[in-house]
C-alpha atoms as an extended CHARMM CRD file, in Angstrom:
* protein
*
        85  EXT
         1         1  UNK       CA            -71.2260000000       -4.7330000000      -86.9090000000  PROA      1               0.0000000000
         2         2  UNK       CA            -67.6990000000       -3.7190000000      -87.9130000000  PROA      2               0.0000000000
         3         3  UNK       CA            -68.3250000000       -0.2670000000      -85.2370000000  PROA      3               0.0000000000
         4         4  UNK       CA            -69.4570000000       -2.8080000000      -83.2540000000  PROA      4               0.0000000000
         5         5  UNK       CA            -65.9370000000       -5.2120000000      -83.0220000000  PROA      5               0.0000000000
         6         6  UNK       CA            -64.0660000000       -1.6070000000      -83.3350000000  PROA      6               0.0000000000
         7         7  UNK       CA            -65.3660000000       -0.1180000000      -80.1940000000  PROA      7               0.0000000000
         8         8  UNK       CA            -65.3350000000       -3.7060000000      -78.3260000000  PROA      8               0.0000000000
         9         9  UNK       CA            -62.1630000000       -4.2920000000      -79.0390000000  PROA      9               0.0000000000
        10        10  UNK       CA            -60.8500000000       -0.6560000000      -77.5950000000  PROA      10              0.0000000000
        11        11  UNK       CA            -62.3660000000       -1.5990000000      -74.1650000000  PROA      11              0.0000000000
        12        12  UNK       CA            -59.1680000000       -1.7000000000      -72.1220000000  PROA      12              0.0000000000
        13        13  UNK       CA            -58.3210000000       -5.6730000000      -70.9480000000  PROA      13              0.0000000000
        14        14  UNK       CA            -56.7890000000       -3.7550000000      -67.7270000000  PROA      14              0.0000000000
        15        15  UNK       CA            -60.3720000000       -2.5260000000      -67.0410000000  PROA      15              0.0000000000
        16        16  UNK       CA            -61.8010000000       -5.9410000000      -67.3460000000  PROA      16              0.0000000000
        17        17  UNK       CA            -59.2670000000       -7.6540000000      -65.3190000000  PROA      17              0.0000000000
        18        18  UNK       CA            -60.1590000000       -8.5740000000      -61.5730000000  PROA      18              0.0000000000
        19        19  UNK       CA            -56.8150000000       -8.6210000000      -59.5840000000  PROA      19              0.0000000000
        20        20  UNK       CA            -53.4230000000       -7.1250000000      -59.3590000000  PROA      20              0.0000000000
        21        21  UNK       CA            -50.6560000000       -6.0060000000      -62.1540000000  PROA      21              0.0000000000
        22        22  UNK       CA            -47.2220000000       -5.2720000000      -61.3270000000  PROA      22              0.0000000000
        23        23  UNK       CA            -46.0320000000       -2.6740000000      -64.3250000000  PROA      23              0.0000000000
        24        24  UNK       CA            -42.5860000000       -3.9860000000      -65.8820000000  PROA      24              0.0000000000
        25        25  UNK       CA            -41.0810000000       -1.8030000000      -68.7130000000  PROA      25              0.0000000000
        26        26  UNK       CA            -44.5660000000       -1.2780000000      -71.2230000000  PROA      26              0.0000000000
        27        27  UNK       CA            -46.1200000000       -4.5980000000      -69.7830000000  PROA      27              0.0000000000
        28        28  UNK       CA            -48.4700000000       -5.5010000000      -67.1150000000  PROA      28              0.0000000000
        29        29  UNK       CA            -48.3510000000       -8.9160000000      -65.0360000000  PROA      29              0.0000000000
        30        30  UNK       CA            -50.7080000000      -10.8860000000      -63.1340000000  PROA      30              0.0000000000
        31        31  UNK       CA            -51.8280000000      -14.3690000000      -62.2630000000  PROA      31              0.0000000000
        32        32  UNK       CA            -53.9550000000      -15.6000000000      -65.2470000000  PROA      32              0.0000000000
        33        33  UNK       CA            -57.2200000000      -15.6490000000      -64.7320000000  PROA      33              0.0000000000
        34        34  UNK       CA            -58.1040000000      -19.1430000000      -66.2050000000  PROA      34              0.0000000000
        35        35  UNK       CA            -55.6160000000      -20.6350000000      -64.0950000000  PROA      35              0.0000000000
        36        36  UNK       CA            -54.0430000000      -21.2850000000      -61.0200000000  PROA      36              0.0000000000
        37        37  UNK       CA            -50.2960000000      -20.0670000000      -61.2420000000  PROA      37              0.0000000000
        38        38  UNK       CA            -47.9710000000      -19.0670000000      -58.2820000000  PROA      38              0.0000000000
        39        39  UNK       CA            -46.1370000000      -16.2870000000      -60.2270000000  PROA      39              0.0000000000
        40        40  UNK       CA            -47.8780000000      -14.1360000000      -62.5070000000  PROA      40              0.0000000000
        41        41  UNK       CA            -48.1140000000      -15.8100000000      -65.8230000000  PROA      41              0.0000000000
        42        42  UNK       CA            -50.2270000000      -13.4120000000      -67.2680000000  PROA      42              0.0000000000
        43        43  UNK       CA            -49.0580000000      -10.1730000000      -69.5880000000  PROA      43              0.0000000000
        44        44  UNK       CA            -51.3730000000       -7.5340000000      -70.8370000000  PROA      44              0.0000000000
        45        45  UNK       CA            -49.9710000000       -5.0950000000      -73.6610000000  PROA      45              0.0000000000
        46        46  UNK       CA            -51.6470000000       -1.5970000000      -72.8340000000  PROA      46              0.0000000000
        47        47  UNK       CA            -50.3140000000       -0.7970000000      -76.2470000000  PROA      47              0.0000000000
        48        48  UNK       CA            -51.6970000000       -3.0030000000      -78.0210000000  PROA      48              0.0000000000
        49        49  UNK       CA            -54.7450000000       -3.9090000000      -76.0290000000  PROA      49              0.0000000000
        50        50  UNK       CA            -53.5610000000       -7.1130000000      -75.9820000000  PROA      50              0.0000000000
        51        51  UNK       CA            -52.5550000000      -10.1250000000      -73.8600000000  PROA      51              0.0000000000
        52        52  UNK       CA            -50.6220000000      -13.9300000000      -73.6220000000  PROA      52              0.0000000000
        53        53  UNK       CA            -51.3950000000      -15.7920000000      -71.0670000000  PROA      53              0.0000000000
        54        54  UNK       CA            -47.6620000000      -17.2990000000      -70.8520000000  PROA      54              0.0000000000
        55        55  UNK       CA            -48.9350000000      -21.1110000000      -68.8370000000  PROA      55              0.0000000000
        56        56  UNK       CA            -50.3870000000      -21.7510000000      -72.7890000000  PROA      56              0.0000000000
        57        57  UNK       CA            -54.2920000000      -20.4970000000      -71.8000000000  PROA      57              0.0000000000
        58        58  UNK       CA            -55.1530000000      -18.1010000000      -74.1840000000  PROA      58              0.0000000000
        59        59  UNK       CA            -54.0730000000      -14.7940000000      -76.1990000000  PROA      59              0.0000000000
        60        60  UNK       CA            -55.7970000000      -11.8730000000      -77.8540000000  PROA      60              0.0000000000
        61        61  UNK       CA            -57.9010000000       -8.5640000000      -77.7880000000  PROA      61              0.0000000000
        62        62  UNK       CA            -60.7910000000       -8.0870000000      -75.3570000000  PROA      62              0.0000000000
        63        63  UNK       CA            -63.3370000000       -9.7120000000      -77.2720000000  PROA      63              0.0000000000
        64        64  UNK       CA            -61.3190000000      -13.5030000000      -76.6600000000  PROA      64              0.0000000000
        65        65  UNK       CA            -60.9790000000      -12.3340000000      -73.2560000000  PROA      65              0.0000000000
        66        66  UNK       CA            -64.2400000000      -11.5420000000      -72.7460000000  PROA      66              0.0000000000
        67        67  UNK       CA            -65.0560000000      -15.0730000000      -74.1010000000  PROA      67              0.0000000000
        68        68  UNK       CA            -62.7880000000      -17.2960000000      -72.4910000000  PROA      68              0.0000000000
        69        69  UNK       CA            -63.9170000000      -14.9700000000      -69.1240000000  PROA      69              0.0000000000
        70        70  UNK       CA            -67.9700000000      -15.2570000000      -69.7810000000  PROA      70              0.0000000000
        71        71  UNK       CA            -67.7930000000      -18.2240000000      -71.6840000000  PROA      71              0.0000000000
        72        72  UNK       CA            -69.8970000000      -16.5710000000      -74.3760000000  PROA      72              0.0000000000
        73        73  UNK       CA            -69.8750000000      -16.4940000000      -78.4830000000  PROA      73              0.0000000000
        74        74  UNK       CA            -68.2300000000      -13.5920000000      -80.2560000000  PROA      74              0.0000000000
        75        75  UNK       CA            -71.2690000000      -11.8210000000      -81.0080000000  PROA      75              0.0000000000
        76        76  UNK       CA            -72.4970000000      -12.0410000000      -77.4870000000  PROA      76              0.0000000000
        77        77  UNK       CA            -68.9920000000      -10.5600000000      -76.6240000000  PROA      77              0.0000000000
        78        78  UNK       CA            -69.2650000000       -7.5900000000      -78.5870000000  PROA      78              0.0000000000
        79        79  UNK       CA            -72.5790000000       -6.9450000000      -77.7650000000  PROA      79              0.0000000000
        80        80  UNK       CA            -71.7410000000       -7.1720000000      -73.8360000000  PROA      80              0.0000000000
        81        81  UNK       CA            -67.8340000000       -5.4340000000      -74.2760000000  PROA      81              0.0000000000
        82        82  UNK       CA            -70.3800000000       -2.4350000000      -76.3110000000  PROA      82              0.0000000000
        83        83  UNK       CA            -72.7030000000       -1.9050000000      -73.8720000000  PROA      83              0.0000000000
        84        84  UNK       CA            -69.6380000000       -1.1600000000      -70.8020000000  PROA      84              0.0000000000
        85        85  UNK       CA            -68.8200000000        2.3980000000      -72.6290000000  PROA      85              0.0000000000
């Protein structure tokens, strides 16, 4: 399982995110997901693979954004990030 969460959690959250980021310095922004915002409250961390959700919604890797997104268990996560590569 531990391949498993290693090669889940290098699925890029820019590839799973549905809209539009805006590059500032080593960060990308966009509206959050989760929530309606009317500026972009959302960060992704392309070098960490890794994002905040600044309106208090979530943070983490892919597999908790996965979740939060699909609404699904961490297992089910992994399984689902695993078979997108």
């Amino acid at each position: 399982m531990d391949k498993q969460i290693q090669k889940a959690k290098a699925i890029p959250i820019t590839s799973l995110y549905k809209g539009q980021l805006r590059q500032t310095g080593k960060t990308l922004f966009g509206h959050c997901p989760w929530h309606k915002d009317d500026t972009p409250s959302f960060a992704i961390y392309p070098s960490t693979n890794t994002y905040n959700c600044f309106g208090g919604c979530q943070w983490g890797d892919s597999i908790q954004f996965w979740m939060k997104t699909y609404n699904v268990d961490f297992k089910t996560a992994v399984k689902e990030l695993c078979k997108l590569k």
